[in-house]
C-alpha positions in Angstrom: 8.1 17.0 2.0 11.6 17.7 2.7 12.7 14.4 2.1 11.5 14.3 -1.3 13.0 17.6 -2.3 16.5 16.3 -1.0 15.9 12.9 -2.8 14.9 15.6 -6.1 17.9 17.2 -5.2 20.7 14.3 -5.3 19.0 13.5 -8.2 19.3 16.8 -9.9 23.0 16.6 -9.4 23.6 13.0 -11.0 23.4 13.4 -14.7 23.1 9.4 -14.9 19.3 9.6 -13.5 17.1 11.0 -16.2 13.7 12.1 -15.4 11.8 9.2 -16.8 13.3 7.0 -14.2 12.1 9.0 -11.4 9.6 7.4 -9.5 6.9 9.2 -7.2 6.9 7.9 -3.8 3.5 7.1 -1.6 4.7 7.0 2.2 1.7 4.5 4.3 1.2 3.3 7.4 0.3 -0.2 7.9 -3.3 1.2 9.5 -3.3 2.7 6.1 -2.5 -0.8 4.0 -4.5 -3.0 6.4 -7.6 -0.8 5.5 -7.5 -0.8 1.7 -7.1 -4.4 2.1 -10.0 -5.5 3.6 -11.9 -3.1 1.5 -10.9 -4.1 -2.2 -9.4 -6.8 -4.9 -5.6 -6.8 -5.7 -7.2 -4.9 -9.3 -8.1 -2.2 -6.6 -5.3 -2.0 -4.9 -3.6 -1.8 -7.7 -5.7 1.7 -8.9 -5.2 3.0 -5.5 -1.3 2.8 -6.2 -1.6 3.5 -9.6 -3.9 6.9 -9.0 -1.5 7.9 -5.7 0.9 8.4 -8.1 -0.7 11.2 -10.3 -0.1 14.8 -9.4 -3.4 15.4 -7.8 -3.2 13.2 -5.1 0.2 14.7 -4.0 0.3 14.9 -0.1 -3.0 12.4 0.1 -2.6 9.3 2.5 -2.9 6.3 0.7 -6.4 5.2 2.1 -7.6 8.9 1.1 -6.7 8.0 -2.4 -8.4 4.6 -1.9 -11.8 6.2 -0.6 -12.0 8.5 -3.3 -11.3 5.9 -6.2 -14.3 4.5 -4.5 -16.7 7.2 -4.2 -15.8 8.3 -8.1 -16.8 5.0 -9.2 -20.1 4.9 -7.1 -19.3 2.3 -4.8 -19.8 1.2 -0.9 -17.4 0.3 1.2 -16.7 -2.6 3.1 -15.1 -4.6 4.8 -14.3 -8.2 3.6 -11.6 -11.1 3.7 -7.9 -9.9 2.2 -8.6 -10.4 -1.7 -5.1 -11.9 -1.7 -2.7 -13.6 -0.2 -0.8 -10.9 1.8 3.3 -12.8 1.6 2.7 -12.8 -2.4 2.3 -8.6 -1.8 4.5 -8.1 1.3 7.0 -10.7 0.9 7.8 -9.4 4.9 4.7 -11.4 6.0 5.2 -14.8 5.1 8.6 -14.2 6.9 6.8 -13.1 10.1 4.6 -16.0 10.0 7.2 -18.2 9.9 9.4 -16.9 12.8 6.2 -16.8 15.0 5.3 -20.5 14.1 8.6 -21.2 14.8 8.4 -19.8 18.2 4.8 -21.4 19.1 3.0 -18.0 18.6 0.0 -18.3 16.9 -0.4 -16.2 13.8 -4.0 -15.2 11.8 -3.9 -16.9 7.9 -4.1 -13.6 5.7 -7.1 -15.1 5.0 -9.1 -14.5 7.7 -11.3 -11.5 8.6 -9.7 -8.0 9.5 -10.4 -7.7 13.2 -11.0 -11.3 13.7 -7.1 -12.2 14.9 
């Protein structure tokens, strides 16, 4: 975690960033974000960020996080329709969609099945 000890670092050195506004930082793959997705609601999703963010999950991938939320509460997994429309959460998505209908690529709706593209 280098990169967050030199981000700690510069921030040390700034009187003008107090602790408070320190944020923690969850690095993911898409893999990662495409999996709890398909797995869970946007109140869910929301946990899983929320929980990644405490001091125990330090160092966990996000989906780790995700799968223990899960198994703490009792629940299955599986795997189901985005809960969400994905450019209202990645605002990068609806952009791609649009450059690829513009070009005469088809594109999945976020809507559809994982897997079923």
């Amino acid at each position: 975690m280098k990169v967050i000890a030199a981000a700690n670092a510069f921030a040390d050195a700034d009187p003008d960033i107090a602790a408070i506004d320190r944020r923690k930082v969850v690095f993911c793959s898409i893999e990662d974000l495409e999996e709890i997705l398909s797995e869970t609601d946007e109140a869910g999703f929301l946990a899983t960020l929320s929980a990644a963010a405490e001091e125990k999950f330090d160092g966990w991938l996000l989906s780790s996080v995700h799968r223990e939320l899960v198994e703490q509460a009792g629940k299955e997994q599986s795997t189901r329709r985005f809960p969400f429309d994905l450019g209202d959460v990645l605002p990068w998505w609806s952009m791609i969609a649009a450059l690829r209908a513009e070009r005469g690529a088809a594109i999945a709706p976020a809507s559809q099945d994982v897997g079923e593209q």
